[in-house]
C-alpha positions, 0 to 999 in steps of 0.5 A: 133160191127161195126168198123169204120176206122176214117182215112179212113173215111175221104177219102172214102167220098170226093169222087165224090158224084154220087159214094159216094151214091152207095160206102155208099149203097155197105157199108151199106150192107156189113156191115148187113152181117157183124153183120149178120156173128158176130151173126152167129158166136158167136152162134156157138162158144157156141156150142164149149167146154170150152178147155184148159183156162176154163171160164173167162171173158178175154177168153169171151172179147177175143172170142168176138173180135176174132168174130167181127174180123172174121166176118168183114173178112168174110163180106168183102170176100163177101164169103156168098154173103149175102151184093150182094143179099141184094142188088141185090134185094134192085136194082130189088124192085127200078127197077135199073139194076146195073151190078152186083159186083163181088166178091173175091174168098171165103177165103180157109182154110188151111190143117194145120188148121184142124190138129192143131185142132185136135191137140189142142183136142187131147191135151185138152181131155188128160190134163183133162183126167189127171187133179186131179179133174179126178183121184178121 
């Protein structure tokens, strides 16, 4: 799922057309790494339990933009570096030296995340411990 800002579109692109190219090839590779993230992701949420709602298409609609959501975060973090790699040898096949871009620290998780996890678990693995279909 690529996201496209109309209104930022129309900003982003009046600009000098010298930066334009290079602001377009920055956004192109980004946004490889972001489709490559999505997949990424989607895989491995596969590998997950159901949890507490079960299977339903509003859970898998909901898990699909969570995804995307996830994924664009990551690509824009530049954590992986996947877009800078892209690009530095896309400039190194071209015979362009570009300073390198940097990048935003990687995004950390907080500490409370992996308790609240745990916690959700905990508390799926004893409401189906507990469920009727169990007991008999």
């Amino acid at each position: 799922m690529l996201y496209v800002n109309p209104i930022a579109g129309q900003t982003d692109f009046r600009a000098d057309p010298a930066d334009l190219a290079a602001f377009r090839e920055h956004r192109a590779f980004q946004e490889l790494e972001r489709i490559f993230l999505y997949q990424l992701v989607r895989e491995m949420r596969k590998s997950t339990r159901e949890g507490l709602f079960g299977k339903s298409r509003e859970r898998e609609f909901f898990e699909d933009i969570f995804n995307d959501h996830l994924a664009g975060v990551l690509a824009e973090s530049g954590a992986f570096g996947l877009a800078a790699q892209m690009q530095a040898q896309c400039d190194a096949a071209q015979g362009s030296a570009r300073p390198p871009q940097e990048s935003p620290p990687a995004i950390p998780l907080p500490s409370a995340l992996s308790h609240r996890i745990a916690q959700a678990d905990a508390a799926s693995a004893h409401l189906a411990k507990n469920s009727p279909e169990h007991r008999k």
